[in-house]
Structure formats: C-alpha cells, structure tokens
N, C-alpha and C positions, 0 to 999 in steps of 0.2 A: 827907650824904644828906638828901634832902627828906623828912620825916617827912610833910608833909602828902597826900605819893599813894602813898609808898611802905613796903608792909608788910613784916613781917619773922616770920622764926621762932625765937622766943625771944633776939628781939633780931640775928639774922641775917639780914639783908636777900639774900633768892632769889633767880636770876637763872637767864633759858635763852640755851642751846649750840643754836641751827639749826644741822642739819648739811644743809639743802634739801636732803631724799630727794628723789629720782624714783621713782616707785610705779611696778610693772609697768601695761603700759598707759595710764601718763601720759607728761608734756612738762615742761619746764622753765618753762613758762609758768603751767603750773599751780602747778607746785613752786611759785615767786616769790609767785603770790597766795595761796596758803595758808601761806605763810612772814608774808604780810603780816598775814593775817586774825589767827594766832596772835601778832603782834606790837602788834595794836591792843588786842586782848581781856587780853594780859598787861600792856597798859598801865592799862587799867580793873580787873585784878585786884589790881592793885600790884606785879608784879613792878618789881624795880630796874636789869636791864639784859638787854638783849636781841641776844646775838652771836652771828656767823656765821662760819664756818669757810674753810677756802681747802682743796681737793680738786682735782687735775687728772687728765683720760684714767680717768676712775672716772663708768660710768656711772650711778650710783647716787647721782650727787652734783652739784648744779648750779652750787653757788655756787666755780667758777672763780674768776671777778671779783669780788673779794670787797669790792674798797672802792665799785664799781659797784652789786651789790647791797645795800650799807649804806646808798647814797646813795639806793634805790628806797623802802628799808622808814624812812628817816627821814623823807624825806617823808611819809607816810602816818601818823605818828607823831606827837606832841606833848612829849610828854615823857620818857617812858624812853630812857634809852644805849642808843645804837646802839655796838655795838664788834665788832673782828673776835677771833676765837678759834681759827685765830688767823690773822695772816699771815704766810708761809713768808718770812723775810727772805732767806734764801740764795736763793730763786728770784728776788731784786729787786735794781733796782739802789736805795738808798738815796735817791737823789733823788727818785725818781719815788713812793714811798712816803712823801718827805715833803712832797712839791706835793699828792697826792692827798688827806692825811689833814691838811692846812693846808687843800685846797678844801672836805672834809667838814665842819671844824671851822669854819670861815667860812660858811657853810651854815646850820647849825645849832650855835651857840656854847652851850659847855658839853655838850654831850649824845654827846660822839666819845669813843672808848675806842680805843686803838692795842695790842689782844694782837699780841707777837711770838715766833716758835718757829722754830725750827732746825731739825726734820726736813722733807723735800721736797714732804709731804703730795701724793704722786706718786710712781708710779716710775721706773725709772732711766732711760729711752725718752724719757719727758716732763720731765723732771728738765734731761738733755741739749738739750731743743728751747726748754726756757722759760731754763737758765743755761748754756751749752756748756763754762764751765768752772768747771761745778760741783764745791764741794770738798766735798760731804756735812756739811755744816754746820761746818767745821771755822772758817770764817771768820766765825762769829757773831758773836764779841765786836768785830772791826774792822770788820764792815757795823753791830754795832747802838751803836758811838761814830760812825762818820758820821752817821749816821741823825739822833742826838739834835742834834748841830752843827747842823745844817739847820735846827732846831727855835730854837736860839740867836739873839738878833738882834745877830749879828758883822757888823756893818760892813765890817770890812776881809777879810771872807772872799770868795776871788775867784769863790766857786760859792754861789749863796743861793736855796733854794726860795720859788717865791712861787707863791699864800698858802702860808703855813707858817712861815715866819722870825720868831719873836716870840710864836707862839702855843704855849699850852702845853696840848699834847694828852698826857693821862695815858698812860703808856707802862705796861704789863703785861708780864713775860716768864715766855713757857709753859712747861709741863714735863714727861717725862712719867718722869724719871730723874734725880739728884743736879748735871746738869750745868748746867741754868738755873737750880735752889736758891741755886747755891755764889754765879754770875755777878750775880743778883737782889739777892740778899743783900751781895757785893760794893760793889755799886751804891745798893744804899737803894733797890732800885723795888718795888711790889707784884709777887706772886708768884703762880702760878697752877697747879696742879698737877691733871693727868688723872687723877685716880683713878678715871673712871669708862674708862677704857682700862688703867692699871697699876695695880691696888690694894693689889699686893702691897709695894710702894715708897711708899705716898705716905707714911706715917707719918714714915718716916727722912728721905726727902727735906725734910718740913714743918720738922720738926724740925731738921734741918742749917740750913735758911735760917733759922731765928730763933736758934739759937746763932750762926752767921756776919755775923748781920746789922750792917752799918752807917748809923746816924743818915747822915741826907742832905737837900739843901736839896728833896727831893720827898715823902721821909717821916721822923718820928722814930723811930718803930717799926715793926717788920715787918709788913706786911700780907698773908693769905695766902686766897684763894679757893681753893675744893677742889670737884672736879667730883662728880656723882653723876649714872648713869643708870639712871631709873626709868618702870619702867613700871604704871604705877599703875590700877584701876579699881574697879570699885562693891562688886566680889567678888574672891578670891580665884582663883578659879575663869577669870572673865572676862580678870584682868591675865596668867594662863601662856596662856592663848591668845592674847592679845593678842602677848604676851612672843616667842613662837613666830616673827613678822617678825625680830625682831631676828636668832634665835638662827642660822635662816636664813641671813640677813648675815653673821654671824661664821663660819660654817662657808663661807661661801662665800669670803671674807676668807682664809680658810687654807685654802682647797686652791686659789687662786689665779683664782676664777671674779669677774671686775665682771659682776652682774648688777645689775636693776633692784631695785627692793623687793618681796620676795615677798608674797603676800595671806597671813594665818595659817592656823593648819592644826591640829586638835582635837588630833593625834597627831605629833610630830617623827618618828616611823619611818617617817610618810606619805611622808618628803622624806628622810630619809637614813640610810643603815647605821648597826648599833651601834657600828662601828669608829668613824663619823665622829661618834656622840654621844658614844661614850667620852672620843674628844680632844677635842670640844669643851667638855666639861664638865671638863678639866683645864687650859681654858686662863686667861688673869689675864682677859680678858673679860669670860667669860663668870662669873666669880667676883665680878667688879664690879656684876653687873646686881641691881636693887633690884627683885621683882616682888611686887606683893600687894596687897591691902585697904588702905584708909587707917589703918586701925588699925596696920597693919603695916609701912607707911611713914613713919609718923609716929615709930615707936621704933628705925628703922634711920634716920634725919636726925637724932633726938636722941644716938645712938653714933658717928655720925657726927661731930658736932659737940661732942662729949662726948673720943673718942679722936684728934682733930686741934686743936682748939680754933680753928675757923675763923672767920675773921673775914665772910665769904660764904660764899655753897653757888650754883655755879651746874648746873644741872639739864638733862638731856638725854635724849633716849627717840626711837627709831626704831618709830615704828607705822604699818601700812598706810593706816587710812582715816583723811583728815582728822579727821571728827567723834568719833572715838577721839583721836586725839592732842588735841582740844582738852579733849575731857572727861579727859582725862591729866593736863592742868593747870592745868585748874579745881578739881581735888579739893585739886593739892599748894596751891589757892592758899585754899581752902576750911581750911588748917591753920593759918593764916599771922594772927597779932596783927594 
C-alpha cells in the first residue's frame, strides 16, 4: 500500500463496493457519472480501492459490464484500484475475463483488482441467457484454475489470453458463506467476505479461512477484507432517514419487486405493512446495516475490526441523493489517520 495518498483506520486501509444504484427517475448514465464523481473525491480522500459489482435484469443496478465500467471510472481516476466486487465467474467464459482484465491491467498497470464470486448476481431467466449451461456455481473451482492459467506466461499453452498472459493481476475470491473461505484459503489468495449482505457468517467463515490457510507464491499469510454497509450522516436522526432507501431495497429484495432506488421516507409505515417490517427487521440484511452519527460509526468499524481482525474494511451504502452519498463518505473518511 502507498502510504503516501492512502489513509487508513487504525491502521486499516478503507475501501468502497459501488453497487451503480439507479435512483427512481434517473438513467444509467447518470448512475456512471456519479459513480465517477464518488471515485475521484475517494481518491482525494484517501480511500485505497474503489470496486464495482456485476448485477444483471436488476433494474436498480447498472453496472452489468462490469470490467467496461472499471475501464470508465479508471480513466477518470489516478491512482486508487479500480477492482470488480465482484465478477460472476460462472456467468463467463474464463478467457474472455482474462483478455479483458490483462486489457484493464495494460491500461492502467498496477491499479486492476480481479474480485471473483460464484453466485449468478442474476436470476435464473438471466443466468440461463448470459451461461445456458449454467451449473449454479458448482463449477467454480474449474472456471477459477483456467482462469489463473491464462494469467500464466505458458508458452506451450495451445489457448493464451492476450493482454493478459504474464501479467499478474491480484485475484480476490468472494464470499458470502464457508465455500470461497475454504477454496481461498486452499489456494493462498486474499479473501473477501460480505458481511455487509451475511453478517451472521462472517465470523466463522473469517476464521475458517485463516485456520485453513495455505502459504503461497501470492501470499504468506492470510489476507481477509470484510465488507460493511453504512450509512452514515451529521445526525443520528438524518442517517435513519437516510437509511430508509436502503431498507426499502431490501424489502423490495424479498418480496420479489427490482425496483429502481426509492427517494426516503420520515416513516417506513409510509411504504409498508407491519408484517413487511416485521420480516424485514429479522432479515441477516437488514442486521448488517451500520446507521448513525460518526460517533456511532466509528465504534461499530472499531468492533468490527476488533471481532474479525481484518486486514481491510471495504464499505458500501445505498442512498438516494448523490450529495447524501458523497457526504456519506466524507465523514467515514473524515475518521480515517
């Protein structure tokens, strides 16, 4: 890590999860540039890496193309990582993920980050249209040894990604359950765990991958990024209203509705039954969400980091209006050494 631009919290270098919302009554185009805005501003705050997710047939989510839109935001960029967070490898063929992420890393050398995950981030309609024979990630660990080959500069290999063949683009594998722990650890690669999606898991999964872990010519020791999604502002008060887009999302999330990004709302009864707050406030979600003052974020990222011993924290938050989201994380960066 460049110590020279990039800060850290207590010694844990930050990092943001764009997941390019589409806000009710916006466009993709918008998404993109305010993905961008927030990607230059976290560069001047010192954030250390800035990734983007792969979402398909979710209209709430733009970044489909996910090494397309890495290739937008690293242009406009300087020096923070650009990385995906992740890319669906069962929806790819292995080649074309290692041309594209050898093109990004030729591009912009040193600054490419390769997150990989096994759920379809899609579902099963689009899942079918992007792999027809899709095996529900069951084929992870054989698409993610091709994958790395390509990366290899094998001469006598009779299929060679070009660019890509010889460059060593840091590989991540995601998680949001014991099954990339085990595989990561397996392997000696850094690890990456959703706890801001499963928080009930992340502890043991963490923990599995550093009892399993094997020395390797990528790392000696286990290295483990652990997500967190917050939504943060000036007040307490200000961040559960804020918070309210999200929660919106997740209720919408389970009962089956892609909508776009709801505007907040002073009251959640405004927007849905008690039944549907009931379950939503027993889902792992909505259990993950980090909402409050900075006084109050600042001692949930120190338990955090305290009850995982992470080596990163990368940070995520769904909120309506751009100028919210950026003041979101200018406060987390307003904490930060």
């Amino acid at each position: 890590m460049d110590s020279s631009y990039t800060r850290s919290f207590q010694g844990v270098p930050i990092s943001i999860l764009d997941t390019t919302n589409i806000v009710l009554g916006g466009n993709a185009n918008e998404t993109f540039m305010n993905s961008l805005d927030l990607a230059q501003k976290a560069e001047d705050w010192g954030y250390y890496r800035f990734w983007l997710t792969e979402h398909h047939n979710i209209p709430a989510m733009a970044s489909a193309a996910t090494s397309v839109v890495m290739g937008f935001i690293a242009a406009g960029t300087k020096r923070i990582r650009i990385g995906s967070g992740g890319i669906m490898l069962s929806n790819h063929a292995p080649l074309v993920i290692a041309e594209q992420f050898g093109t990004l890393e030729s591009m912009y050398p040193g600054r490419i980050d390769l997150g990989l995950g096994r759920a379809p981030g899609s579902d099963s309609a689009a899942s079918a249209a992007l792999r027809r024979d899709h095996t529900n990630g069951e084929d992870f660990p054989e698409l993610l040894r091709e994958l790395r080959g390509y990366f290899q500069d094998d001469a006598l290999a009779k299929v060679r990604a070009y660019p890509g063949s010889g460059l060593a683009v840091p590989i991540w594998l995601l998680g949001s359950s014991d099954f990339s722990a085990r595989l990561a650890a397996e392997l000696g690669l850094p690890f990456s765990f959703a706890n801001h999606v499963a928080a009930d898991f992340t502890i043991p999964a963490v923990r599995l991958y550093r009892q399993l872990f094997k020395p390797s010519s990528v790392l000696s020791k286990p290295h483990v990024m652990v997500g967190m999604n917050v939504t943060v502002a000036d007040s307490n008060e200000r961040a559960h209203y804020l918070a309210s887009t999200q929660k919106q999302m997740y209720l919408a999330v389970l009962s089956g509705r892609m909508t776009p990004l709801m505007p907040p709302v002073e009251d959640m009864c405004q927007v849905a039954s008690e039944v549907e707050i009931f379950m939503l406030e027993r889902n792992s979600m909505y259990r993950s969400l980090t909402i409050g003052d900075p006084d109050h974020l600042k001692t949930s990222m120190q338990k955090l980091i305290r009850d995982t011993q992470a080596d990163e924290i990368i940070m995520t938050t769904q909120i309506f209006h751009h100028k919210d989201r950026l003041r979101n994380f200018e406060i987390i960066a307003e904490l930060l050494d």
